[in-house]
Structures are given as structure tokens and as C-alpha cells.
C-alpha positions as CSV (number, residue, x, y, z in Angstrom):
1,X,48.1,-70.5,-9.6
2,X,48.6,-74.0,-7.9
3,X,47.4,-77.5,-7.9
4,X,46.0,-79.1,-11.4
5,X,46.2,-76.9,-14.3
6,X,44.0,-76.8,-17.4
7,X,45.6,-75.4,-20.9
8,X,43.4,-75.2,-23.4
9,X,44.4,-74.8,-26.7
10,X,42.1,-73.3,-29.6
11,X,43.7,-73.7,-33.3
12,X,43.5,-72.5,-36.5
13,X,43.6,-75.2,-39.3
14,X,47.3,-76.3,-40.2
15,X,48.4,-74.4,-37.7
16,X,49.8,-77.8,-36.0
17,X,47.7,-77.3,-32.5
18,X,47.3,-81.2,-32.4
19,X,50.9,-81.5,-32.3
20,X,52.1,-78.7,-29.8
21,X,49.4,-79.8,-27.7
22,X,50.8,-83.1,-27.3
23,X,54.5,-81.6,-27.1
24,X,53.7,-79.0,-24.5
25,X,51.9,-82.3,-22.8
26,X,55.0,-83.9,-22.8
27,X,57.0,-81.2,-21.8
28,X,55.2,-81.0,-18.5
29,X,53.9,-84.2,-17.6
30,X,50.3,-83.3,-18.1
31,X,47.9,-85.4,-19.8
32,X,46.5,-84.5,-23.6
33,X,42.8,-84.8,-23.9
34,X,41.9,-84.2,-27.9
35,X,40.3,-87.3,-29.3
36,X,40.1,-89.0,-26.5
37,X,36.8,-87.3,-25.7
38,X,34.9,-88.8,-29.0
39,X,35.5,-92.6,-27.3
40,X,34.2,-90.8,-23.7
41,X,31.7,-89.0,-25.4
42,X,30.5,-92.3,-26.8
43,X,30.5,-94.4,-23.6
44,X,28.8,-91.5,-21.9
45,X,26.0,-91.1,-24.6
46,X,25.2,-94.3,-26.0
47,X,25.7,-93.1,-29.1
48,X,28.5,-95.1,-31.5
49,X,32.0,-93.1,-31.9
50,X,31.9,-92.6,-35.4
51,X,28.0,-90.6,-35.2
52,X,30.1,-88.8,-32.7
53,X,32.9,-88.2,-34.4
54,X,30.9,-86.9,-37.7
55,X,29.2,-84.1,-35.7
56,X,32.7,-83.0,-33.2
57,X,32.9,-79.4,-32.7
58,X,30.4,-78.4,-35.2
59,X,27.2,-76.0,-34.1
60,X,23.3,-77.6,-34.6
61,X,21.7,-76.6,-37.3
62,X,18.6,-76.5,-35.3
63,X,17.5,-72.8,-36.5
64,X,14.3,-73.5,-34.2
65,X,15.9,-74.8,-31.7
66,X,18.2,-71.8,-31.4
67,X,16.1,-69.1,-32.0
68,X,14.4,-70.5,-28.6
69,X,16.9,-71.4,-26.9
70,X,19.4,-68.4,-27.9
71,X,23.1,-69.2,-29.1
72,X,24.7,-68.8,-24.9
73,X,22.8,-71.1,-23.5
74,X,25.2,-73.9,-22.4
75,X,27.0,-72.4,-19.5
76,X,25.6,-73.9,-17.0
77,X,25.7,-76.9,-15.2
78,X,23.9,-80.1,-16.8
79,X,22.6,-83.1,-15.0
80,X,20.9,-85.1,-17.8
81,X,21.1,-85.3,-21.3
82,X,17.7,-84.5,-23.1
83,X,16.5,-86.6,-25.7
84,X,14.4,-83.3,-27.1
85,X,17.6,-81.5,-27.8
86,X,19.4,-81.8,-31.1
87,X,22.8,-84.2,-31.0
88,X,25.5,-81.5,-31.6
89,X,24.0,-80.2,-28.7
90,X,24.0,-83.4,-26.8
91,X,27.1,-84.0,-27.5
92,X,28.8,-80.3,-26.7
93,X,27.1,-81.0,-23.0
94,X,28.5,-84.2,-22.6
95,X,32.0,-83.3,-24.0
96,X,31.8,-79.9,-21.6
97,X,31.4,-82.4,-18.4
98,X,33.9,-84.6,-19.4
99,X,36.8,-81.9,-19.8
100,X,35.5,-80.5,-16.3
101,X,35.4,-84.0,-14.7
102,X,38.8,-84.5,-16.4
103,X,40.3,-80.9,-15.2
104,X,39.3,-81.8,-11.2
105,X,41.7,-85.1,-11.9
106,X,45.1,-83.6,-13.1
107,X,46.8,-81.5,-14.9
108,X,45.4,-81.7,-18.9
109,X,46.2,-79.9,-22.3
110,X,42.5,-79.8,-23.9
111,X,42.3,-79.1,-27.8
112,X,39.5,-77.2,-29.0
113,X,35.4,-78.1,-27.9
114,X,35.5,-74.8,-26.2
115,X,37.8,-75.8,-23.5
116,X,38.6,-72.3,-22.6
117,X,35.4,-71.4,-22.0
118,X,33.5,-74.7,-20.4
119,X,36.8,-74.0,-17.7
120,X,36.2,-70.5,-17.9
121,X,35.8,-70.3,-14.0
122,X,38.6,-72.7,-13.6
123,X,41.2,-69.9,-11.6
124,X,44.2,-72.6,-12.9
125,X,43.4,-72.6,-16.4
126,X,45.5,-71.2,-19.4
127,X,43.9,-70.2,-22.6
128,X,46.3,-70.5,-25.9
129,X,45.1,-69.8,-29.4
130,X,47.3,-70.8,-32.0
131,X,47.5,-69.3,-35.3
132,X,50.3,-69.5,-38.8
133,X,51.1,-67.8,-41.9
134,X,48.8,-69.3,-44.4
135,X,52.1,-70.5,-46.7
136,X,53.3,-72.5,-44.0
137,X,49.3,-73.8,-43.0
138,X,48.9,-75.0,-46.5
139,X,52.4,-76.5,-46.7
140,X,51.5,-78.4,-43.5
141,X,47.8,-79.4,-44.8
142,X,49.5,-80.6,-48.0
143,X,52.4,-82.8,-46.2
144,X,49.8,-84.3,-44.4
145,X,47.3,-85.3,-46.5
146,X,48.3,-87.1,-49.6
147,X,46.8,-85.8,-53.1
148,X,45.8,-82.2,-51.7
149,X,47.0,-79.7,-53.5
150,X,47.7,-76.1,-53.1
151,X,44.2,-74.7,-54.4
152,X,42.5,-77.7,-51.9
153,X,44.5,-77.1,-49.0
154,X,43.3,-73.4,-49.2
155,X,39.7,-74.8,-49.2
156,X,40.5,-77.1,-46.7
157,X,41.6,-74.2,-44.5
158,X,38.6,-72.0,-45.2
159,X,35.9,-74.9,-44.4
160,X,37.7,-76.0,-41.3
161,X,38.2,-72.4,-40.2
162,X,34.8,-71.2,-40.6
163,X,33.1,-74.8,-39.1
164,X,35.6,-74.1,-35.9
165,X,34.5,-70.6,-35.5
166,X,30.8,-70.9,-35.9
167,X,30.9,-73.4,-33.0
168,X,32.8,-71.8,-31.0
169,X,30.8,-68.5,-31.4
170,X,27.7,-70.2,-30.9
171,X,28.2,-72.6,-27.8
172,X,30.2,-69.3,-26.1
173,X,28.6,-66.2,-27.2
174,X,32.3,-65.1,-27.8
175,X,34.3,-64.5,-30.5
176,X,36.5,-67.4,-32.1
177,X,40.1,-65.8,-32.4
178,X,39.6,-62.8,-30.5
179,X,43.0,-61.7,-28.6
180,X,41.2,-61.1,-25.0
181,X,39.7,-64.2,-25.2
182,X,42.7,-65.7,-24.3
183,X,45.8,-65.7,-22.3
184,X,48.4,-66.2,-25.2
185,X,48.1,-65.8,-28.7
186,X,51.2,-67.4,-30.6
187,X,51.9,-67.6,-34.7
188,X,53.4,-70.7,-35.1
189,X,54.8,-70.5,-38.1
190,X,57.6,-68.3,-36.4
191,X,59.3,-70.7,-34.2
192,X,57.9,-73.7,-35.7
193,X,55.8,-77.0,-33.4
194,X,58.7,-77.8,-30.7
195,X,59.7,-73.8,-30.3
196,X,56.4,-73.1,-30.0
197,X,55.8,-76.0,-26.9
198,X,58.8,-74.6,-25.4
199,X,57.2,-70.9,-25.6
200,X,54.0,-72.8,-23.8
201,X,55.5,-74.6,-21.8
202,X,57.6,-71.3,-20.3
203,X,54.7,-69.5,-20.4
204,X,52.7,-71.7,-18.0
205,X,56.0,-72.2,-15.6
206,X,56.6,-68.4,-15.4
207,X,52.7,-67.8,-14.4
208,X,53.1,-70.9,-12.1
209,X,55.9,-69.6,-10.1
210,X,54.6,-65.7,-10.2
211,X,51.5,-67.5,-8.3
């Protein structure tokens, strides 16, 4: 593996993938792309940031549309951005050739949209999917947002878990989660949000130099 590397970084909720991705960013000097892409998205669609931030990484609910269309049908290449398909699907298109564009510049963390899998012929990307004890997700969930309790921070968990699997089952034709899928797998609730940037961080190194 050489030149400019791609880690992409797929999360459970609470499992604090925001915040390693920004440590292990740090850690080597790469650049972290996470909500960054809603303001790209924007300027790239037209469309305001906050329509694009209310549909991020969540599937169409276009049953027509997919039923024709079938769920794998984004891996290719795009060169326009068709009014005549639905937004979330707009918007995963544009979102997919910003990472790419972003990947052929430098060396990037990417959190969630898929990353893995719009870089999936990338030969310098590494795939991370981060996972926790559910104790330690809620405790986070709860410590972040003020006036969520334990029974809401479960619910919290559940909603945001299943919304992040279902899109990124349907845009890949994968399976969200799935050990293969991925180059490292990594509970985080063992060595905690800078031990598990370190581990990352090593991780990437070790393949670098084995290159």
C-alpha cells in the first residue's frame, strides 16, 4: 500500500466513531471528511444543507423506484444527477463522488455514507467498523445529550442503528456489520476513544510498511 490512503470508518451508535475518526485523523496527518460532505453535497446539488442534512445516510423510500431499479444499483460511475430519481438517491451519488474526488487528493478518514464500499476498488483503502458494549453506548448517548435518559438512549440506539443499516444494505447490497466486510472490526468500549485511535492508527502503519 502506498501513496494517499482512504480509512473509512462505519459505526455503530454511541460507539464514539465521530470521535476516533477525528483522533486517528490526527494521529496521522490525514484529513477527516464526516460532515463536511453535507456543505459539499449542498454546493454540488443546489439543494440547501439543512434538506441535505435531514435525509444523510438514510435509504429512499421510493418502493417503486426500487423495485425497478433493484437495491445495488449505485456502483457505478455517475456523470449527472437526474432530476427523475428520488433525493436520498441524489444525494448518496453526489456524496459517493465527493469521497472519490476527495480520496484521489490526500490521505482522508471518511465516516459512514458507505465509504468502504463507494472506495471499494480503491487498493489503498482501509475499512474499520466500530462497535461497544451497549452499557458504555448508552452511557455515551446520555453524556452527550442533555435530558436523555437510560430507557431513551436505548431507543436512540435502536432507531439510529437500524436507519444506518438499512442504508447501508440497500445502496451496497452488503451486509451492515458483517466481519468480512471489513478490514478491522474493534469494540470500543475495551480500550476506550484514544486507545482505540492508537489501535487504528497502528493498524494502518503496520499494513503500510508490510506494503
Amino acid at each position: 500500500m502506498s501513496g494517499k490512503i482512504s480509512i473509512t470508518i462505519a459505526r455503530q451508535y454511541g460507539s464514539g466513531g465521530r470521535e476516533i475518526g477525528e483522533k486517528v485523523a490526527e494521529l496521522l496527518g490525514y484529513k477527516y471528511v464526516d460532515r463536511e460532505l453535507i456543505t459539499l453535497a449542498a454546493q454540488k446539488s443546489g439543494f440547501h444543507a439543512d434538506v441535505i442534512n435531514s435525509i444523510d445516510e438514510k435509504a429512499t423510500n421510493s418502493l417503486l423506484y426500487t423495485l425497478a431499479m433493484g437495491s445495488n444499483s449505485f456502483g457505478a460511475p455517475h456523470t449527472s444527477y437526474s432530476v427523475d430519481i428520488p433525493i436520498n438517491d441524489r444525494l448518496f451519488i453526489i456524496q459517493s463522488d465527493i469521497i472519490k474526488e476527495l480520496a484521489e487528493e490526500g490521505s482522508c478518514v471518511f465516516v459512514g455514507r458507505c465509504a468502504d464500499y463507494v472506495l471499494s476498488e480503491n487498493e489503498n483503502r482501509v475499512s474499520i467498523f466500530l462497535y461497544g458494549d451497549m452499557d458504555c453506548r448508552i452511557k455515551r448517548i446520555m453524556e452527550r445529550h442533555d435530558g436523555v435518559d437510560e430507557d431513551e438512549a436505548k431507543k436512540l440506539i435502536a432507531k439510529t442503528d437500524k436507519r444506518r443499516m438499512n442504508y447501508y444494505n440497500f445502496y451496497t447490497g452488503k451486509k451492515w456489520g458483517k466481519f468480512d466486510n471489513y478490514h478491522l472490526s474493534l469494540n470500543t468500549s475495551v480500550l476506550g476513544i484514544d486507545g482505540s485511535a492508537r489501535i487504528i492508527a497502528e493498524f494502518v502503519k503496520n499494513i503500510e510498511a508490510k506494503s
